[in-house]
DRENLUMMI-824474 format. One record per residue (C-alpha): residue number from 1; x, y, z. Coordinates in pm, 1 decimal, m for minus. Layout:
BEGIN
NODE    k         u         v         w
NODE  NUM         X         Y         Z
...
END
This chain:
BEGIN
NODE    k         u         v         w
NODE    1    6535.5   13478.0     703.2
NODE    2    6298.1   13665.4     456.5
NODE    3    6321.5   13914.6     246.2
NODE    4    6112.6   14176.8     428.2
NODE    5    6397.8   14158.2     718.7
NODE    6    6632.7   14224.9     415.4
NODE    7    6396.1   14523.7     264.6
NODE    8    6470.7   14649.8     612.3
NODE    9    6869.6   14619.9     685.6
NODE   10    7012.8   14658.9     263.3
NODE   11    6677.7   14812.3      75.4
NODE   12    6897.6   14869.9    m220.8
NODE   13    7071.1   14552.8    m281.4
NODE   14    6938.6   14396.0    m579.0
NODE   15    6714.9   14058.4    m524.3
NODE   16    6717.7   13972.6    m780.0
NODE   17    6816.8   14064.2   m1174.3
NODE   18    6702.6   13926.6   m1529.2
NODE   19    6914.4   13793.7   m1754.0
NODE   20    6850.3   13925.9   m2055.6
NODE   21    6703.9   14275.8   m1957.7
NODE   22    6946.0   14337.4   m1702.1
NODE   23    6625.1   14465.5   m1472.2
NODE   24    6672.7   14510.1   m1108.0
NODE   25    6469.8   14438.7    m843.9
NODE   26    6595.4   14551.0    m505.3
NODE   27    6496.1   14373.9    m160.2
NODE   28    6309.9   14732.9    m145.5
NODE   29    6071.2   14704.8    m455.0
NODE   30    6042.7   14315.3    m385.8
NODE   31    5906.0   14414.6      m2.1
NODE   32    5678.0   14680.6    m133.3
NODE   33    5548.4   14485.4    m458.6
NODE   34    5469.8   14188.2    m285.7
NODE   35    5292.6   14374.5      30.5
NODE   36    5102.6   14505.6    m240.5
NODE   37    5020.6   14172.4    m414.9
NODE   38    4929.1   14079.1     m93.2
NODE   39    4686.0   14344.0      11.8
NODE   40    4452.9   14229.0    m342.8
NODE   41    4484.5   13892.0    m208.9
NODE   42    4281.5   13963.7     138.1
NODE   43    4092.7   14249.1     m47.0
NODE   44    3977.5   13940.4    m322.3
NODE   45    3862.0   13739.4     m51.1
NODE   46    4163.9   13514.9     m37.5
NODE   47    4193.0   13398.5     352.7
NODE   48    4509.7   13179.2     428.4
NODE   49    4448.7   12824.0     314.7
NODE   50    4324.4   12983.2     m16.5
NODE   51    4521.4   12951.4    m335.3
NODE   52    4583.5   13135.2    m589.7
NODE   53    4742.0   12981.5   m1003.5
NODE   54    5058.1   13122.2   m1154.1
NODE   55    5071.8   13091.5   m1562.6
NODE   56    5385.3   13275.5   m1645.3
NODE   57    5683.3   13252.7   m1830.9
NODE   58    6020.0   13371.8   m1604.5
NODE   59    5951.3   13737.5   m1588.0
NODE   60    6024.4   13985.8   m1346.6
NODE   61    5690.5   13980.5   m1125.7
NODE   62    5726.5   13635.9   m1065.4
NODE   63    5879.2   13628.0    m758.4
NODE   64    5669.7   13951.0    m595.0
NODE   65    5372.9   13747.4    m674.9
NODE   66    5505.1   13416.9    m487.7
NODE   67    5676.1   13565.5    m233.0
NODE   68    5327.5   13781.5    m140.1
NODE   69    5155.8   13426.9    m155.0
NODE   70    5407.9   13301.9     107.8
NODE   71    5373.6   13629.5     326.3
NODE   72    4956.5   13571.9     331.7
NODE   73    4960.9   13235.8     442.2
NODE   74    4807.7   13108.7      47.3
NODE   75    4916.4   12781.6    m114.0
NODE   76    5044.7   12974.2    m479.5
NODE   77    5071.7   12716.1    m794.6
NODE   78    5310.6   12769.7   m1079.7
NODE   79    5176.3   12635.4   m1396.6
NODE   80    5407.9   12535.9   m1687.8
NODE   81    5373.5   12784.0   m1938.0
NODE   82    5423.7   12533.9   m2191.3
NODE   83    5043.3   12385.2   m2137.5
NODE   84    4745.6   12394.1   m2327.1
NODE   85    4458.9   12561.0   m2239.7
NODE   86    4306.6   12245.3   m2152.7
NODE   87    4563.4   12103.8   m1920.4
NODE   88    4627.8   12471.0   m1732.5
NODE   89    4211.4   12476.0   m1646.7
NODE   90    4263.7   12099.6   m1509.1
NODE   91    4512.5   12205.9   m1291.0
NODE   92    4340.2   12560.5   m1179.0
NODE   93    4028.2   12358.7   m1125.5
NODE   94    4204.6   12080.0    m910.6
NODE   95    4384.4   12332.9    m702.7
NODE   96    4088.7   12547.5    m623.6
NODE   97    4224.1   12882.5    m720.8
NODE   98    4108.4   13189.1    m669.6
NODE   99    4301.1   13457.1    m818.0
NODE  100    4455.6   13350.9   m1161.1
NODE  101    4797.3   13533.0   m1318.5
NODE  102    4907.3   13537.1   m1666.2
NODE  103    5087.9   13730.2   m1891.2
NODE  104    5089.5   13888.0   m2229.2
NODE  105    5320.6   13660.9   m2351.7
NODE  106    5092.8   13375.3   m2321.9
NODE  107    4787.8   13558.8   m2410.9
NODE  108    4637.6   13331.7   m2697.6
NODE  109    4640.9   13038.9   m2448.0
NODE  110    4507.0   13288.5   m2155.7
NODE  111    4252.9   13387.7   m2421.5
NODE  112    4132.1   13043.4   m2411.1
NODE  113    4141.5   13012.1   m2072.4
NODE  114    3862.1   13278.7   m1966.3
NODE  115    3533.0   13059.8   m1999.8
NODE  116    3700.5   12756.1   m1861.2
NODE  117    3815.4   12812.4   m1504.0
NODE  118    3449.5   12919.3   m1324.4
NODE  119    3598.4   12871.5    m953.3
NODE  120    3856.5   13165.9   m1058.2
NODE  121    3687.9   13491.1    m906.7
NODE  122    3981.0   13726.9   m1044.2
NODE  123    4211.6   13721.5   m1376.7
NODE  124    4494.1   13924.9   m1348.1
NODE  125    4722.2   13962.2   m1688.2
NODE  126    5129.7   14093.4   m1624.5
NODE  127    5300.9   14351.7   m1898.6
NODE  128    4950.0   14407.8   m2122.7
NODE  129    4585.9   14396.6   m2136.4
NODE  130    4426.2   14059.7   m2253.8
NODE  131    4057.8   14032.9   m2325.2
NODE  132    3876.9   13899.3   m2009.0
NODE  133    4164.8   14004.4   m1747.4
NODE  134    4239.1   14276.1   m1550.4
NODE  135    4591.2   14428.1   m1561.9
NODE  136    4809.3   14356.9   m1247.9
NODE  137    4911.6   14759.1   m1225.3
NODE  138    4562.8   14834.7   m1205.6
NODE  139    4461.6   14568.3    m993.4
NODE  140    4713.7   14606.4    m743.2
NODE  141    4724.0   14996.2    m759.7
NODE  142    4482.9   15072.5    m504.6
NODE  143    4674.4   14879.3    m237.3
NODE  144    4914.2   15044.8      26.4
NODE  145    5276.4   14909.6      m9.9
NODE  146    5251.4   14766.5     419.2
NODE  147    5214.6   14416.4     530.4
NODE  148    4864.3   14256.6     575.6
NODE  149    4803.7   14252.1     956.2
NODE  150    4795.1   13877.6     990.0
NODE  151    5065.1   13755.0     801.9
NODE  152    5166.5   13384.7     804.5
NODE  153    5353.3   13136.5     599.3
NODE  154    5213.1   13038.1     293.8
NODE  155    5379.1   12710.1      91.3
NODE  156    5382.7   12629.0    m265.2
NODE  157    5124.6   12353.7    m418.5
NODE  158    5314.9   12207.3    m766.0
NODE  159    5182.1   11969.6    m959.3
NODE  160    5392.2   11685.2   m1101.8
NODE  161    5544.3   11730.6   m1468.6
NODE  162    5295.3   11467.2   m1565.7
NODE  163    5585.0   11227.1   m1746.9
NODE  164    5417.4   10889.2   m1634.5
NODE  165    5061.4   11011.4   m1613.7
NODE  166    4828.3   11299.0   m1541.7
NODE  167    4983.2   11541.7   m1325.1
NODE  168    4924.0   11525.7    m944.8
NODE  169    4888.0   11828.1    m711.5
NODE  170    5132.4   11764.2    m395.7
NODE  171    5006.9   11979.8    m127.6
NODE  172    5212.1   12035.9     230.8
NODE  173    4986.9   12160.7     552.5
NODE  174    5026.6   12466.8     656.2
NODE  175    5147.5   12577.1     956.8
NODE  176    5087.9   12932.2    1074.6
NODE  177    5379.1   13007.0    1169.3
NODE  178    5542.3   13378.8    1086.6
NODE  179    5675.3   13345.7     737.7
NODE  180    6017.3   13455.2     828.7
NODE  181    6039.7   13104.5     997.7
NODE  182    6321.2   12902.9     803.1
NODE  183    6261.2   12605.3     635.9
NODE  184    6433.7   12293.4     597.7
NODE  185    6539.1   12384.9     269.7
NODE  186    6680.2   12675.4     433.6
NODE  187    6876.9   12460.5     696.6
NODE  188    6986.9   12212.5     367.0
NODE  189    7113.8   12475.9     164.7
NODE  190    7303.8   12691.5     429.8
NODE  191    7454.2   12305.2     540.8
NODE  192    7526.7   12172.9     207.8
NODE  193    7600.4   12487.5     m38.1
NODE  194    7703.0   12765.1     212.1
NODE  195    7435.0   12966.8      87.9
NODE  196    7419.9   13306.1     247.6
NODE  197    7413.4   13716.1     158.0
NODE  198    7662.7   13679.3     m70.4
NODE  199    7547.7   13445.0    m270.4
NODE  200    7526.6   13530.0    m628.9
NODE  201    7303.2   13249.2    m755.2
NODE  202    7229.6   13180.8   m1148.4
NODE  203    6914.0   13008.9   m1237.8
NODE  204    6868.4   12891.5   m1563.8
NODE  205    6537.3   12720.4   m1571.3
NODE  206    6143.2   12773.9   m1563.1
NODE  207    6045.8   12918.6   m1275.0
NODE  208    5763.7   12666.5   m1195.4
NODE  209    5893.8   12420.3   m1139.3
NODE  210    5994.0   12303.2    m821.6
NODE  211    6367.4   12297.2    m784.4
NODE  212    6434.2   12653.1    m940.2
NODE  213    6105.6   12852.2    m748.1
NODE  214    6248.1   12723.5    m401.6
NODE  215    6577.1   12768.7    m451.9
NODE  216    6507.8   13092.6    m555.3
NODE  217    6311.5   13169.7    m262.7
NODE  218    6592.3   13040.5     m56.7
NODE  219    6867.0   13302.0    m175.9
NODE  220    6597.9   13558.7    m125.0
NODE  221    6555.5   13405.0     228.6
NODE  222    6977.2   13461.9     323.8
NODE  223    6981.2   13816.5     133.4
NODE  224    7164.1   13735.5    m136.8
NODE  225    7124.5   13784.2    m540.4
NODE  226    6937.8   13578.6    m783.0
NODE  227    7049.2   13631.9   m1165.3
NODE  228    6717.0   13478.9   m1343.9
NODE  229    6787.6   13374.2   m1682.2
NODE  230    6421.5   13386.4   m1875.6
NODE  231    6539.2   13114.5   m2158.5
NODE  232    6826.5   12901.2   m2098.1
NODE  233    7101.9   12958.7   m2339.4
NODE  234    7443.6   12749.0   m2311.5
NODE  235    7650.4   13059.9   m2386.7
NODE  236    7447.3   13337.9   m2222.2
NODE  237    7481.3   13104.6   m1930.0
NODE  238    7839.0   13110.1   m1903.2
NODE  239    7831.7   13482.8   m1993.7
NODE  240    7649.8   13551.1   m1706.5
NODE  241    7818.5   13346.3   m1436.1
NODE  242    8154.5   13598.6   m1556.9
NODE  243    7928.7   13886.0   m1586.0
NODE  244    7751.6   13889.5   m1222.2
NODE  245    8007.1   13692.9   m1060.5
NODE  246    7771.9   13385.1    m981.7
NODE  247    7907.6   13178.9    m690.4
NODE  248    7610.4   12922.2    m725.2
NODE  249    7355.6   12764.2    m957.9
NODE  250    7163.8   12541.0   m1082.3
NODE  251    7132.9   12319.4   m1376.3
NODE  252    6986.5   11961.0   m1492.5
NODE  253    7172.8   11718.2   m1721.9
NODE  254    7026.6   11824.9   m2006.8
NODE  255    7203.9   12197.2   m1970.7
NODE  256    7513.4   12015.0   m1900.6
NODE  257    7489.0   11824.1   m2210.7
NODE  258    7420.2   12151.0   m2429.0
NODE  259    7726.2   12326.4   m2255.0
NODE  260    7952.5   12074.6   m2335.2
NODE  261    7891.7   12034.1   m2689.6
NODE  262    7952.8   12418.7   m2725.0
NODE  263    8275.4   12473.0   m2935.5
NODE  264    8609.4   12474.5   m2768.3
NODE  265    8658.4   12856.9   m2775.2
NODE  266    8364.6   12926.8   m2688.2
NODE  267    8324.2   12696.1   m2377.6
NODE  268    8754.1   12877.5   m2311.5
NODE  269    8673.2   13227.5   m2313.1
NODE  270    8465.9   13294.9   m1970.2
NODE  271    8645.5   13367.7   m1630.5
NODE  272    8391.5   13117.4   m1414.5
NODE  273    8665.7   13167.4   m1149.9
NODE  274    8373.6   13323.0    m906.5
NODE  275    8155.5   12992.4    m920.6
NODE  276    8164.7   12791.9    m630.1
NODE  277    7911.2   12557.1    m622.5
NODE  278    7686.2   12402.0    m912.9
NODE  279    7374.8   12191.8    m817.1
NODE  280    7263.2   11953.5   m1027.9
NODE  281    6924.5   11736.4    m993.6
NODE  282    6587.1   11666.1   m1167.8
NODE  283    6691.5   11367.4   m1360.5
NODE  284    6968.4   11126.8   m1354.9
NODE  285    7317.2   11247.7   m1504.8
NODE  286    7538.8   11004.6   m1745.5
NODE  287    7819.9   10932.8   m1593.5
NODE  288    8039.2   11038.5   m1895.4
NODE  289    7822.0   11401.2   m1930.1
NODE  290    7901.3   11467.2   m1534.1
NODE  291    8325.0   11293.4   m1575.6
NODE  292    8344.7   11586.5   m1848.9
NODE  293    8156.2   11896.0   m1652.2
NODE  294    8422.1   11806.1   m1365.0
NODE  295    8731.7   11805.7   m1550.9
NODE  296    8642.4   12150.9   m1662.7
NODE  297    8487.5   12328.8   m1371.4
NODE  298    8656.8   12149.6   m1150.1
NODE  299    8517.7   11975.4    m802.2
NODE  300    8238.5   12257.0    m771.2
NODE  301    7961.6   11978.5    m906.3
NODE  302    7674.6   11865.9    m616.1
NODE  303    7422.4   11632.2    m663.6
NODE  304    7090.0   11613.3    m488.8
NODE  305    6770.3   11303.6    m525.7
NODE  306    6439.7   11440.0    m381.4
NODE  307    6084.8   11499.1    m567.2
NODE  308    5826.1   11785.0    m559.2
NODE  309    5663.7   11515.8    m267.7
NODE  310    5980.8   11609.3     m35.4
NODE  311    5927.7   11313.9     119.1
NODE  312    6338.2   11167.1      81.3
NODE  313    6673.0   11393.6       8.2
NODE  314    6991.9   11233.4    m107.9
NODE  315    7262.1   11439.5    m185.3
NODE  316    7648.1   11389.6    m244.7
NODE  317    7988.8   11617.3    m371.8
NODE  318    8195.4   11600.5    m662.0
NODE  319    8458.0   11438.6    m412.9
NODE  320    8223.5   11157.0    m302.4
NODE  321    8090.2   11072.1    m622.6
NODE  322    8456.5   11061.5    m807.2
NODE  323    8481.9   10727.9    m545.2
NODE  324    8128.1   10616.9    m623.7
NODE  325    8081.4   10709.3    m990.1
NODE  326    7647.2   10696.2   m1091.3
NODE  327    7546.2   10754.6    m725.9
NODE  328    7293.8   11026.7    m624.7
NODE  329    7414.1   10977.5    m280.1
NODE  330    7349.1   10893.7      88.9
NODE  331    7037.2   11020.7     254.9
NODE  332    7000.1   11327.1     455.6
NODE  333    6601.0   11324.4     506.8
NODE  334    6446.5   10983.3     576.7
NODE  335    6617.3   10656.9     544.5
NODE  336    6632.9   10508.8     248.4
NODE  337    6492.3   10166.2     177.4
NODE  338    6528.0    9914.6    m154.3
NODE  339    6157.5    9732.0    m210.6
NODE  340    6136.6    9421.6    m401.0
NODE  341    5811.6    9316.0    m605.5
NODE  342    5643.3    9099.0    m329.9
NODE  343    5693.5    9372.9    m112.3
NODE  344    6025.3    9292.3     131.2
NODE  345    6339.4    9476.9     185.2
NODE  346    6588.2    9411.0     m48.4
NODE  347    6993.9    9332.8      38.7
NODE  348    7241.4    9590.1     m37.5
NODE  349    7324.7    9585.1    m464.8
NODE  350    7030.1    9466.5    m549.4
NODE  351    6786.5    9659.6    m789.4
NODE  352    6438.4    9719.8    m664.1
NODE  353    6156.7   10011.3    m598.2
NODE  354    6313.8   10340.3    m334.0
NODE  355    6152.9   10417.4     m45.0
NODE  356    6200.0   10660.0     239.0
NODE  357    6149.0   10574.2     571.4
NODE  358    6061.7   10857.1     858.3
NODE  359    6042.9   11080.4     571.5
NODE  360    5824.1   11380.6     546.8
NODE  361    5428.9   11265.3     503.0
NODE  362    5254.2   11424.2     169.1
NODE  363    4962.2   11377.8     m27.2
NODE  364    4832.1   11414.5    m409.8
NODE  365    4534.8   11639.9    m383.4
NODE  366    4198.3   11524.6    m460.7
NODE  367    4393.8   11200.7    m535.5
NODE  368    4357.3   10946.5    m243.0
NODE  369    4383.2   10638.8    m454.7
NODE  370    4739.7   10786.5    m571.3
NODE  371    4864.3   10877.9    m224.3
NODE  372    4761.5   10531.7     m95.5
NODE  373    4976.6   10385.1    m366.0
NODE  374    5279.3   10582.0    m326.2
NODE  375    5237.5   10404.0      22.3
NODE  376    5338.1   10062.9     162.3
NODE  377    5202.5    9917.9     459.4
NODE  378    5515.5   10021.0     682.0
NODE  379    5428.7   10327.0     611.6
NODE  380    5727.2   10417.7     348.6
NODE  381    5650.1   10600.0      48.0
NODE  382    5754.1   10640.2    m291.0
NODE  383    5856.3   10836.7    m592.5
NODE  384    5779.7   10550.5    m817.8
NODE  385    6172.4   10546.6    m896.5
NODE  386    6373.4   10198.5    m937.5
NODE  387    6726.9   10161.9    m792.2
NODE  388    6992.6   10003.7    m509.2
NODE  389    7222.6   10085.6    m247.2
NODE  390    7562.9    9968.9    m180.1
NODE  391    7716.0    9839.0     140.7
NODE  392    7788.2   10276.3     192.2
NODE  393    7428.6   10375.6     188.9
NODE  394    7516.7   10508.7    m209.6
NODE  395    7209.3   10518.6    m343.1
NODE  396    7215.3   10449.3    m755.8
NODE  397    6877.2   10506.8    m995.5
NODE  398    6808.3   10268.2   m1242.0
NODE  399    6483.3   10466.1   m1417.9
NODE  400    6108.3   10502.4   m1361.6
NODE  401    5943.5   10198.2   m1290.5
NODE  402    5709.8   10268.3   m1558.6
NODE  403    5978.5   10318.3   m1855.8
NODE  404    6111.6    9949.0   m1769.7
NODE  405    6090.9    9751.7   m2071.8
NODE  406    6028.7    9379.2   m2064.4
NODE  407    6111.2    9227.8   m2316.1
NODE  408    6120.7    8765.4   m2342.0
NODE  409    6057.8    8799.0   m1976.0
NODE  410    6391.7    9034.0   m1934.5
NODE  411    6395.2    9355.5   m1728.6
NODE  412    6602.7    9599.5   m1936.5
NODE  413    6620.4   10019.8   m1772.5
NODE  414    6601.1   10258.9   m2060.1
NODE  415    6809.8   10466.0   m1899.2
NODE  416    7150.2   10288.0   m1878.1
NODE  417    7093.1   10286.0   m2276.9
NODE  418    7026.5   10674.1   m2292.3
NODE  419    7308.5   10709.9   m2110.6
NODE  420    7512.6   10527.2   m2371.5
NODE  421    7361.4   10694.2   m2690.8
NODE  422    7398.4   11014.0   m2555.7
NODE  423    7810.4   11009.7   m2524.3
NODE  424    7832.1   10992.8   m2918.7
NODE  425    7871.5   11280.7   m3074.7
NODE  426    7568.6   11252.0   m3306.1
NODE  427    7351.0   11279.7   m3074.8
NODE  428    7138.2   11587.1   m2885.4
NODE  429    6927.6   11407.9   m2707.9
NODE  430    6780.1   11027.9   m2707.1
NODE  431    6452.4   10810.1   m2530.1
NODE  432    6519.1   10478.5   m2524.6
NODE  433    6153.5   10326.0   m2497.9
NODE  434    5925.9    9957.2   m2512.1
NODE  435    5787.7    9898.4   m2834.2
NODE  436    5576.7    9614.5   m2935.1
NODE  437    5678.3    9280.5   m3028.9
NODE  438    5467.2    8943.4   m3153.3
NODE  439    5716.0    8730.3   m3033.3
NODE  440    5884.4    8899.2   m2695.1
NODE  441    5618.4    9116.5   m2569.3
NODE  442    5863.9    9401.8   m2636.8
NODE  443    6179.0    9535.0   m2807.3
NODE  444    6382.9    9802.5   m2728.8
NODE  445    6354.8   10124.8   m2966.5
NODE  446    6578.4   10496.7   m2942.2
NODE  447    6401.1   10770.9   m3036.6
NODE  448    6737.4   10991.6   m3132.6
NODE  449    6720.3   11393.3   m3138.9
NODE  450    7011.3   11401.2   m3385.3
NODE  451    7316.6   11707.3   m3345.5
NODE  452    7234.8   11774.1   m3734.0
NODE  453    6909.5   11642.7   m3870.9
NODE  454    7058.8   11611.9   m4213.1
NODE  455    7219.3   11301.4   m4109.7
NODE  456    6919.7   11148.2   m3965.2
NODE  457    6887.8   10829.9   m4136.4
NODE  458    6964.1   10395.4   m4174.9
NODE  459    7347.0   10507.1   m4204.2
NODE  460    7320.2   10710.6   m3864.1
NODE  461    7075.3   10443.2   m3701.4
NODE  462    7357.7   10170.2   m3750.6
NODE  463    7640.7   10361.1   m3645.4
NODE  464    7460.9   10454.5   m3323.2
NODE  465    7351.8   10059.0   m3264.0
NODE  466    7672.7    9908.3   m3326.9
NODE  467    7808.1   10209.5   m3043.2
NODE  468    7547.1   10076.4   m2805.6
NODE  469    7668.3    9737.0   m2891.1
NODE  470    8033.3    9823.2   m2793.3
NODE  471    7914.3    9931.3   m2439.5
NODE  472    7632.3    9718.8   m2333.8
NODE  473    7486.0    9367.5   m2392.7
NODE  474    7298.6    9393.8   m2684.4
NODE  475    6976.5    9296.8   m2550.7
NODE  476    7001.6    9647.8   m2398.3
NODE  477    7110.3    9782.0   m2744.4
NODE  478    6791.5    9919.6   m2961.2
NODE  479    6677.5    9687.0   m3231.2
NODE  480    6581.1   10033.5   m3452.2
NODE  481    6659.1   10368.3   m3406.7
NODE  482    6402.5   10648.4   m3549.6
NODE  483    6467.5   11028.5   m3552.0
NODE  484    6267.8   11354.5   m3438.2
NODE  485    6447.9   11700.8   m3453.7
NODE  486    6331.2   11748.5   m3106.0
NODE  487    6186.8   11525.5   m2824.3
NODE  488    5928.8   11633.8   m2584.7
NODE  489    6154.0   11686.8   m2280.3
NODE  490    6033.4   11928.4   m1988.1
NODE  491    6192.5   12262.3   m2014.3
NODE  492    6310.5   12165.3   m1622.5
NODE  493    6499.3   11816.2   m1791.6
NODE  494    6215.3   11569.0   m1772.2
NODE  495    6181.1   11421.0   m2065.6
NODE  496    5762.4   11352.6   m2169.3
NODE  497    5859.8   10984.6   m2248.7
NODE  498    5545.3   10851.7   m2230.1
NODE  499    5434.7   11095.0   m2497.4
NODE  500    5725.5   10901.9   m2725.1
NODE  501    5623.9   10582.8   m2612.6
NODE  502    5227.2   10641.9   m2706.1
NODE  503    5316.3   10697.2   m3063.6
NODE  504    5418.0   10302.0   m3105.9
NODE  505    5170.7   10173.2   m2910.9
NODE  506    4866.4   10324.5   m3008.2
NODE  507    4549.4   10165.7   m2850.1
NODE  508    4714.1    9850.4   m2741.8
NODE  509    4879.2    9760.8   m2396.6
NODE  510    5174.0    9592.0   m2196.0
NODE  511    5220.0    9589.2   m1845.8
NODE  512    5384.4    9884.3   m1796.7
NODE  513    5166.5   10153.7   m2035.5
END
């Protein structure tokens, strides 16, 4: 249940392999790279508890570094590489790193970076020399290829996307236990996916972020292959699932809606016959987008609901969901419970804030007045999500409690409109926001990522309302429709709404910004 125990029984079975390169790296290199990684960790001080900060696009020492975090008993924090300098030193500050990791590729932001993180006592830089930062061959040279001799399992420390606020470090306690000890990931994925040594997964997203790191790590944990895609490309995708014979991946509904507005022939002309299983999560999926991705791969589709927090895990197959069409699922990790606003449990159907009962604990570091909140006093906590169970135990998300627009006193969830906008043909992407009105408080605005910008325009904006008419009450449909040739969504799916919804509302305030 590690890779090390792999490195020992199949030393030349790839671990993993880059999409675009084609670059192998066997269970062999990954074992002896990441023993060395993990030798500079106890030789720069770094004791288990300590931390170290990832800033890296999806290259190929990625996973040696993480996986020599794990094996020295460190907390290790990816960092989107799309930050600014700014927001990476907040997080490297909050998380108390020692070691920092970058690479060439994001050297003008690492340039930035040197005078601002003065806890950092070593700054390491992958494929080049940056001014300020050592270079991880010569760092790491000195360093014998064998384990440290008190090796113990280390756990990642992520930090929120930051769509609704700041973002917030979620940090797990450690255990001290071997790191070969499985997980419950582990126990999910072998349960749910069949994940095992032949698994030939495909992940198309960033590394750092939570879904794609662990799952990666999980693969590696059962021996099989990972096929890492460094940018996600609708085509190359498919190219690669008939290339390396992928039996699982990944994806959020974002990638789905990309690979289904590929042309005809080119969606046609890839043997997927290998793939298996396809895993879907991160944000909810329109019921149209995920109809469509099972009429053409067929009944392969799962769907999970958790967080970074790991406090709750829904999950639920193509089969199930074909009978209960929107739902994320039934709960396989804490019990899930529907909260109303004065604070009591809620009837089956009816709408209200999730909670998960007897689920794992967690806390936001250095953030007590955010862990407190994400709290009720029975002890259930929450992702801040809205949404309501049926008489099954289905569970259904309605959106963020903090997108909800109210508008003449009227709850309306942006989502059930995205959802909508995004089935015409028109459109790449859409964020259906609160925007201020004199009269109602608020009014309900798209922000539309047009197919072809060319057409943005009034002619465009009315076809799409009168759609959204056709489909939903209209005090659900947008009153206006602008255009942007591309929103700020999270390279994991995410999109940065409250980034859109700060443009309209300037200095002034509702209840919900």
């Amino acid at each position: 249940m590690h890779p090390k125990i792999h490195a020992k029984t199949n030393p030349d079975k790839p671990a993993y392999i880059m999409g675009n390169t084609g670059e192998v790296v066997t269970y062999g290199e990954l074992d002896s790279r990441s023993n060395q990684w993990a030798q500079f960790f106890r030789a720069a001080g770094l004791k288990a508890g300590d931390g170290i900060a990832i800033f890296m696009e999806n290259n190929a020492t990625y996973l040696q570094i993480v996986w020599a975090a794990q094996r020295s008993g460190l907390y290790f924090t990816a960092i989107s590489s799309r930050l600014t300098a700014s927001e990476v030193a907040y997080i490297v500050s909050d998380c108390n790193a020692g070691v920092f990791i970058t690479s060439i590729g994001l050297a003008p932001v690492a340039g930035e970076l040197v005078g601002l993180m003065p806890k950092v006592s070593r700054r390491l830089s992958v494929g080049g020399a940056i001014d300020g930062y050592e270079t991880f061959e010569s760092a790491i040279a000195p360093y014998p290829s064998e384990p440290i001799g008190d090796e113990s399992q280390g756990a990642d420390m992520l930090y929120s996307s930051g769509t609704t606020g700041r973002p917030k470090g979620i940090k797990r306690t450690l255990t001290g236990e071997p790191p070969e000890t499985p997980s419950s990931l582990i126990m999910l994925t072998k349960m749910l996916y069949d994940f095992g040594p032949e698994t030939a997964y495909l992940s198309p997203a960033p590394l750092y972020h939570a879904a794609p790191l662990r799952y990666c790590m999980a693969v590696h944990s059962f021996g099989g292959t990972v096929i890492v895609m460094e940018h996600f490309d609708a085509e190359q995708a498919l190219s690669l699932i008939e290339k390396y014979k992928v039996t699982h991946s990944q994806w959020v509904p974002t990638m789905f809606v990309r690979l289904l507005k590929l042309p005809a022939d080119t969606r046609t002309k890839f043997n997927l016959s290998s793939h298996r299983v396809a895993i879907h999560a991160a944000a909810p999926c329109p019921v149209s987008v995920k109809e469509q991705m099972i009429g053409w791969w067929g009944p392969i589709i799962y769907e999970y609901y958790a967080g970074t927090e790991g406090n709750g895990f829904c999950a639920i197959n193509s089969t199930e969901w074909l009978s209960h069409k929107g739902s994320v699922g039934r709960a396989m990790l804490g019990t899930i419970r529907i909260v109303g606003e004065d604070g009591e449990l809620l009837p089956a159907n009816a709408p209200g804030t999730i909670y998960f009962e007897g689920g794992p604990q967690f806390q936001y570091h250095n953030d007590p007045g955010r862990t407190g909140d994400a709290y009720n006093a029975k002890g259930w906590s929450t992702l801040g999500d809205v949404g309501q169970v049926d008489n099954e135990g289905y569970l259904y998300l309605t959106d963020r409690k903090a997108f909800m627009i109210i508008s003449g006193g009227v709850n309306i969830y942006p989502q059930e409109t995205e959802n909508v906008l995004i089935g015409h043909p028109a459109v790449a992407d859409v964020a259906v926001i609160g925007v201020p009105n004199e009269d109602f408080g608020e009014e309900v605005k798209a922000v539309v990522q047009p197919v072809d910008m060319a057409k943005a325009g009034p002619e465009l904006a009315e076809e799409l309302m009168a759609y959204c008419r056709q489909h939903l009450s209209p005090i659900k449909c947008p009153r206006s429709i602008d255009f942007d040739p591309e929103l700020p969504r999270h390279a994991t799916g995410k999109l940065y709404k409250r980034l859109v919804r700060d443009r309209y509302w300037g200095n002034r305030s509702s209840k919900i910004v």
